[in-house]
C-alpha positions as CSV (number, residue, x, y, z in Angstrom):
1,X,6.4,-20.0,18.9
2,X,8.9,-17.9,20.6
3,X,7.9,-14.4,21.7
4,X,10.9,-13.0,20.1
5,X,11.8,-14.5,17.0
6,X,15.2,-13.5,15.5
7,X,15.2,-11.8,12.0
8,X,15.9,-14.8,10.2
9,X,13.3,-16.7,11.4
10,X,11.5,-14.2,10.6
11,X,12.3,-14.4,6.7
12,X,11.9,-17.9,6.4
13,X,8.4,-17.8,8.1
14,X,7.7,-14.9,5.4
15,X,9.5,-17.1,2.6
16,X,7.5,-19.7,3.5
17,X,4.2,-17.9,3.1
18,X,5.0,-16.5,0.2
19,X,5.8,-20.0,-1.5
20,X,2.7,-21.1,0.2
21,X,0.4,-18.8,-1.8
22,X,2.0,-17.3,-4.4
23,X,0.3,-14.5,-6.1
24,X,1.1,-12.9,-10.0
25,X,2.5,-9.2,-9.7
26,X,-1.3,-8.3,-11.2
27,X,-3.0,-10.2,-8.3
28,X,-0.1,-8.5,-5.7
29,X,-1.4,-5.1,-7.3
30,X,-4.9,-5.4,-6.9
31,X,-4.6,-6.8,-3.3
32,X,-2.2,-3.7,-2.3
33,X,-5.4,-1.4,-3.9
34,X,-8.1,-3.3,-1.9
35,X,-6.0,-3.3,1.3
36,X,-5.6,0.5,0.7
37,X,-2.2,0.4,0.8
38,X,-1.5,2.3,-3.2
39,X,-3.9,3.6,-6.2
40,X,-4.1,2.7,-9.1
41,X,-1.0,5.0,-10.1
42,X,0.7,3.2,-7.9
43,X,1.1,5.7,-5.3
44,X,1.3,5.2,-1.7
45,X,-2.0,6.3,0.6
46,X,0.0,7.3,3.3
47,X,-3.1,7.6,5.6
48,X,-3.3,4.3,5.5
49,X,0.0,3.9,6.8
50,X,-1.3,6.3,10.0
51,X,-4.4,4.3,10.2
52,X,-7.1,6.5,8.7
53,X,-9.7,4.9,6.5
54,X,-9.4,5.4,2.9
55,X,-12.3,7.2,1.2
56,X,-14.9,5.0,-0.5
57,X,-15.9,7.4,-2.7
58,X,-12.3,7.0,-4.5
59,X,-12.5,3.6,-5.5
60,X,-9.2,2.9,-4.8
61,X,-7.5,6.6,-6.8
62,X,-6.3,9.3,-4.9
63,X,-7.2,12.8,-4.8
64,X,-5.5,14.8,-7.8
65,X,-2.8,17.0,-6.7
66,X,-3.7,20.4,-6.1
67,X,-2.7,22.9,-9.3
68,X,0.6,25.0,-8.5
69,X,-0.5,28.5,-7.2
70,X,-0.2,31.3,-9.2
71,X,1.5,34.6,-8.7
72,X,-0.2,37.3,-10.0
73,X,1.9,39.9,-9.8
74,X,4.1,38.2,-12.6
């Protein structure tokens, strides 16, 4: 294998994988949760993406969002 292989060899080695062991787009989602990569709203974990561990706790959903503040004065 050549330390720097081109973009297209890159695709067909991908391609090739993906033909290889294909996977139905409910299989694809519940890897993706597993890996820690989405929830199960399909949102992205983006510390994942910086390397943190996901929280076991979650079982794969992310924290709610925080309620809007409220001003008071209005």
């Amino acid at each position: 294998m050549k330390s720097n292989p081109s973009p297209r060899e890159l695709a067909d080695e991908a391609l090739q994988a993906l033909r290889e062991a294909p996977m139905t787009p409910h299989d694809h989602f519940e890897f993706l949760i597993q890996q820690g990569i989405i929830d199960r709203n399909g949102r992205v974990l983006v510390a994942k993406l910086f390397g943190a561990e996901p929280s076991k706790a979650t079982d794969g959903m992310a924290e709610p969002p925080a309620p809007p503040p409220q001003n008071a004065g209005m």
